[in-house]
C-alpha positions as CSV (number, residue, x, y, z in Angstrom):
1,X,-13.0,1.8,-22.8
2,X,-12.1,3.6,-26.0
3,X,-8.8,4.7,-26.5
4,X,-8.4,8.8,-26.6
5,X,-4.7,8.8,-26.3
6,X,-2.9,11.5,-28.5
7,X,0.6,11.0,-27.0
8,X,3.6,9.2,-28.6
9,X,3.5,5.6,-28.0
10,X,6.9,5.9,-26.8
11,X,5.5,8.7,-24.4
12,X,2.9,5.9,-23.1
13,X,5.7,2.7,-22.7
14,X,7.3,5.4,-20.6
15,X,4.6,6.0,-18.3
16,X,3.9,2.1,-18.4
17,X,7.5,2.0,-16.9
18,X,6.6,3.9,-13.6
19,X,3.9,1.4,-13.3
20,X,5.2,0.0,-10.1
21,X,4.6,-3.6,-10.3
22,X,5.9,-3.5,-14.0
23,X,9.0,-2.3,-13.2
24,X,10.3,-6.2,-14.0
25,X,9.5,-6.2,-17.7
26,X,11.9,-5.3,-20.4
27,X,12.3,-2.6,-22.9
28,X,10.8,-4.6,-25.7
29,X,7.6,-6.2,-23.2
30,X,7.1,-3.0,-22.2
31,X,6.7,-1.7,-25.9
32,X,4.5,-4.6,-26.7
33,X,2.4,-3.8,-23.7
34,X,2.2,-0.6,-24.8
35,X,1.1,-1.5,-27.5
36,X,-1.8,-3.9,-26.4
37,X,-3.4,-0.9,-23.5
38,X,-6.3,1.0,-24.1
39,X,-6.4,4.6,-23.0
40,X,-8.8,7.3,-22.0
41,X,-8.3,10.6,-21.0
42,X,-10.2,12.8,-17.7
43,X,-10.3,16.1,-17.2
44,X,-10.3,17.3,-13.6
45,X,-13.9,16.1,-12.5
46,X,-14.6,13.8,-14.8
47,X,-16.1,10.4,-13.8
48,X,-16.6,7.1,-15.3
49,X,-18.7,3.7,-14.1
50,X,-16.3,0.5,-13.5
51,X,-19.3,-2.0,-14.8
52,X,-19.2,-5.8,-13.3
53,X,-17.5,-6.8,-16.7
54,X,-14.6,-4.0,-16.8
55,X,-13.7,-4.7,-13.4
56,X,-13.6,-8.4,-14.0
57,X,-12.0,-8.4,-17.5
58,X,-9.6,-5.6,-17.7
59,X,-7.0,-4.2,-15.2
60,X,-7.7,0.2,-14.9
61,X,-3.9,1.6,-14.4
62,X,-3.6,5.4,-13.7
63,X,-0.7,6.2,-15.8
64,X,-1.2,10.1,-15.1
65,X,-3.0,12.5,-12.5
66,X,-4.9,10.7,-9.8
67,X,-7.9,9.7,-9.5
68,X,-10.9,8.8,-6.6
69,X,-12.3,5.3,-6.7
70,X,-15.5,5.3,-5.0
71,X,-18.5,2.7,-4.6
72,X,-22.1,3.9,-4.9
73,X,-24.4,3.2,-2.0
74,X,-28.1,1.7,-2.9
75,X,-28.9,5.2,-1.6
76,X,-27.0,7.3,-3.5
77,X,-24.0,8.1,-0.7
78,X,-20.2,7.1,-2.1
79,X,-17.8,5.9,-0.3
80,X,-14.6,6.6,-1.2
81,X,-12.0,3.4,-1.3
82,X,-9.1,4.8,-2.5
83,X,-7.2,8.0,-3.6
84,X,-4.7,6.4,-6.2
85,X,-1.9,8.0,-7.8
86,X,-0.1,7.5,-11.0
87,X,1.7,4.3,-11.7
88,X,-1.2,2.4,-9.8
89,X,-3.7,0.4,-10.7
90,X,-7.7,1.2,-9.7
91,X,-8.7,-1.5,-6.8
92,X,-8.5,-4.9,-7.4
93,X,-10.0,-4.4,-11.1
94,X,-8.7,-7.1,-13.5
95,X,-7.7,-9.4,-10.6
96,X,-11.2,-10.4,-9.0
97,X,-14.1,-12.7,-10.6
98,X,-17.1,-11.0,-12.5
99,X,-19.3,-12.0,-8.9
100,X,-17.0,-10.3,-6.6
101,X,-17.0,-6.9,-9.0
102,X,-21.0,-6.6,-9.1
103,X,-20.4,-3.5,-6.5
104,X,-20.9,-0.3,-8.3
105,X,-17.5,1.8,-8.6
106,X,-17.0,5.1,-9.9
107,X,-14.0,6.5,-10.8
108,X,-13.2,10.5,-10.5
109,X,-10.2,12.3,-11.8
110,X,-9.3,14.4,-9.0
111,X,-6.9,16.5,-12.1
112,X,-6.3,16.0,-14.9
113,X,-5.5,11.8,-15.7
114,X,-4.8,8.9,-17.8
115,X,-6.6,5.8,-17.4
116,X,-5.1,2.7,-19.0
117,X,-7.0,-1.0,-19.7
118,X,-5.3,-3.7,-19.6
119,X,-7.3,-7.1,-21.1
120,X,-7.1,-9.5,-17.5
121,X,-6.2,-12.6,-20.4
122,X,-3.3,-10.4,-21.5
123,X,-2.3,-9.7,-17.9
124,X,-1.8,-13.3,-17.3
125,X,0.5,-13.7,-20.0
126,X,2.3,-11.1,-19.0
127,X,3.2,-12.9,-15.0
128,X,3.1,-16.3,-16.8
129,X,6.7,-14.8,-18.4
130,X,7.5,-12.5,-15.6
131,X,6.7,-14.0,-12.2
132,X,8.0,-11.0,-10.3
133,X,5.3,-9.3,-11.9
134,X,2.6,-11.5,-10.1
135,X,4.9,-11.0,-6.7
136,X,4.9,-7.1,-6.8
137,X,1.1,-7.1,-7.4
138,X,0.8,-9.8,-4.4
139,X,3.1,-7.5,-2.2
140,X,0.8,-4.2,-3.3
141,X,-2.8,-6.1,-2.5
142,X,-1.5,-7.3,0.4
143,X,-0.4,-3.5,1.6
144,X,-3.8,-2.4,0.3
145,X,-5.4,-4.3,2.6
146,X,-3.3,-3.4,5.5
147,X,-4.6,0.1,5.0
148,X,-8.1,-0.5,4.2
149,X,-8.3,-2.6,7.7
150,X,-6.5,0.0,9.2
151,X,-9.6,2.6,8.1
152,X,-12.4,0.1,9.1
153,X,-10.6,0.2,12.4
154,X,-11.1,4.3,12.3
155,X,-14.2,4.2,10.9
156,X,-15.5,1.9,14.2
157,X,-13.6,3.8,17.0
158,X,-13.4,7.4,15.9
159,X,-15.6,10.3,16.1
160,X,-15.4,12.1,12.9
161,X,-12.7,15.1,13.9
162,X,-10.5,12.2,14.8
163,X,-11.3,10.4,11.7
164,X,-10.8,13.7,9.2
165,X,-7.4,14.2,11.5
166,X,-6.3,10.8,10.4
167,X,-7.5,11.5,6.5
168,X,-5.9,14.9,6.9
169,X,-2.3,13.4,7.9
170,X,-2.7,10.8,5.1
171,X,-3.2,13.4,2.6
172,X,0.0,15.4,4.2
173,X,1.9,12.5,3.6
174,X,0.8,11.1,0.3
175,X,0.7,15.1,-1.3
176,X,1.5,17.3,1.2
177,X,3.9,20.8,0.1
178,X,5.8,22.9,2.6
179,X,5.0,26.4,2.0
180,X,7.6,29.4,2.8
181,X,5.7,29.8,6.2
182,X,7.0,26.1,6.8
183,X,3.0,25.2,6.9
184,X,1.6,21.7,4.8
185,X,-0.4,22.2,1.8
186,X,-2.9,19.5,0.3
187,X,-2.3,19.9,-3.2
188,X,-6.0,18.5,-3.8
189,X,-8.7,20.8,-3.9
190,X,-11.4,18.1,-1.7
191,X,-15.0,19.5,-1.2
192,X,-16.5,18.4,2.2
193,X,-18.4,15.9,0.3
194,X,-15.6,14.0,-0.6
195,X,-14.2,14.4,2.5
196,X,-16.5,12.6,3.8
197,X,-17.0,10.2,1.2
198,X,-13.3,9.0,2.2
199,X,-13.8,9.1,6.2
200,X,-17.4,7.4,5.8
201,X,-19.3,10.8,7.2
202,X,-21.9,13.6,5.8
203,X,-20.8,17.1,4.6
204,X,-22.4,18.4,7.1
205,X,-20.3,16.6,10.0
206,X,-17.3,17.1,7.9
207,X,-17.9,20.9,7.8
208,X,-18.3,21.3,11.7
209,X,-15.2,18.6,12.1
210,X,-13.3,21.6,9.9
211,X,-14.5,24.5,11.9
212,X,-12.9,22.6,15.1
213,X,-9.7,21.4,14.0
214,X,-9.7,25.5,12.1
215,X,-10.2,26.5,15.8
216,X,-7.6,24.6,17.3
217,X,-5.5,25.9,15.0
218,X,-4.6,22.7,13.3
219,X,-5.5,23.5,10.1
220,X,-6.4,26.8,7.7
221,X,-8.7,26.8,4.2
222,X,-7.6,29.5,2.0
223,X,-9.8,29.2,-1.5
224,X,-10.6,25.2,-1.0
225,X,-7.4,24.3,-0.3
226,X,-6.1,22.7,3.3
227,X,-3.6,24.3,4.8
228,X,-2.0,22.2,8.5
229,X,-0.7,24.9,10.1
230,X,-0.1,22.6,13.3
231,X,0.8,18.9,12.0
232,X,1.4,17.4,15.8
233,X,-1.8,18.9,17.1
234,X,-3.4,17.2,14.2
235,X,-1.8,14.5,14.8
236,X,-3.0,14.3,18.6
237,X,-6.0,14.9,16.9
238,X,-6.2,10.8,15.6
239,X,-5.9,9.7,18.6
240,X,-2.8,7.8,17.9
């Protein structure tokens, strides 16, 4: 990763200090960390390959924006694993063993973001002196996996409306804006691919599962944006 930053270095220990699971370190180990972090800018779009090195070797932080980590299929589908937000690192990059990290992950700026690299020798040093650092990344893993478990468990049981309904209410919750009519607004503007790149489903199925909950009255799409018009009939929707 080459470094593209043109902020302030005290703009970037700042955004270092919203990094949840750094949140332990001082003033000064933040500066130093600052100074030891790689950066790289995305436009709104923009991808980059995590290779089986990067995602063994160096921990990817989004320090700004957020971003869509996705794994590549031997036939060309994605898979979407994670939307992450600022202040979180990308997957379990930097923390699992060159053999684990041979899958092939993409990363896409969903708007405009700030990727940070942080050396995986230089992140031990850093919970060697700091051992709440090493807890707080043990506490997010460990809710990480909660929720991926929790989508395999969709991803088995549900047809597809139920599964977008269940995406859909994530999204409300995670980024969700009450407009003046009282309605939720997805701030992201998702195509139906990667829609269904994040339920595990084709555009096509996506687009149809769209049209129904848009009949039901669920939801509304006013210039690619997701408007839920009806968030408990969505949420009956999931099934839950």
């Amino acid at each position: 990763m080459v470094s593209t930053l043109t902020r302030p270095f005290e703009r970037l220990t700042q955004l270092l200090s919203l990094v949840d699971f750094l949140e332990p370190l001082s003033a000064e180990a933040l500066d130093e960390l600052a100074g030891r972090i790689s950066c790289e800018s995305l436009r709104a779009g923009e991808t980059f390959d995590i290779g089986s090195e990067e995602h063994a070797e160096r921990m990817l932080l989004v320090l700004r924006g957020r971003v869509q980590l996705c794994e590549r299929a031997h036939s060309g589908n994605e898979l979407t694993i994670a939307v992450v937000e600022y202040g979180t690192p990308l997957g379990a990059t930097g923390l699992a063993s060159r053999a684990i990290g041979q899958r092939e992950l993409c990363a896409r700026a969903l708007e405009p973001s700030l990727i940070g690299g942080l050396d995986r020798e230089y992140l031990e040093e850093v919970v060697d002196e700091e051992p709440q650092v090493a807890l707080r990344l043990a506490q997010l893993t460990a809710s990480r996996l909660v929720q991926m478990e929790e989508r395999w468990v969709d991803l088995g049981t549900k047809e597809v409306k139920g599964r977008l309904a269940s995406m859909l209410v994530l999204l409300v919750e995670s980024e969700g804006l009450v407009t003046p009519e009282g309605h939720y607004r997805i701030t992201t503007r998702y195509t139906h691919h990667q829609l269904g790149s994040m339920i595990g489903s084709q555009r096509e199925a996506v687009s149809r599962a769209i049209g129904g909950l848009r009949e039901e009255g669920c939801i509304e799409v006013r210039s690619r944006q997701i408007y839920v018009k009806d968030f408990e009939a969505l949420r009956r929707n999931t099934g839950e």
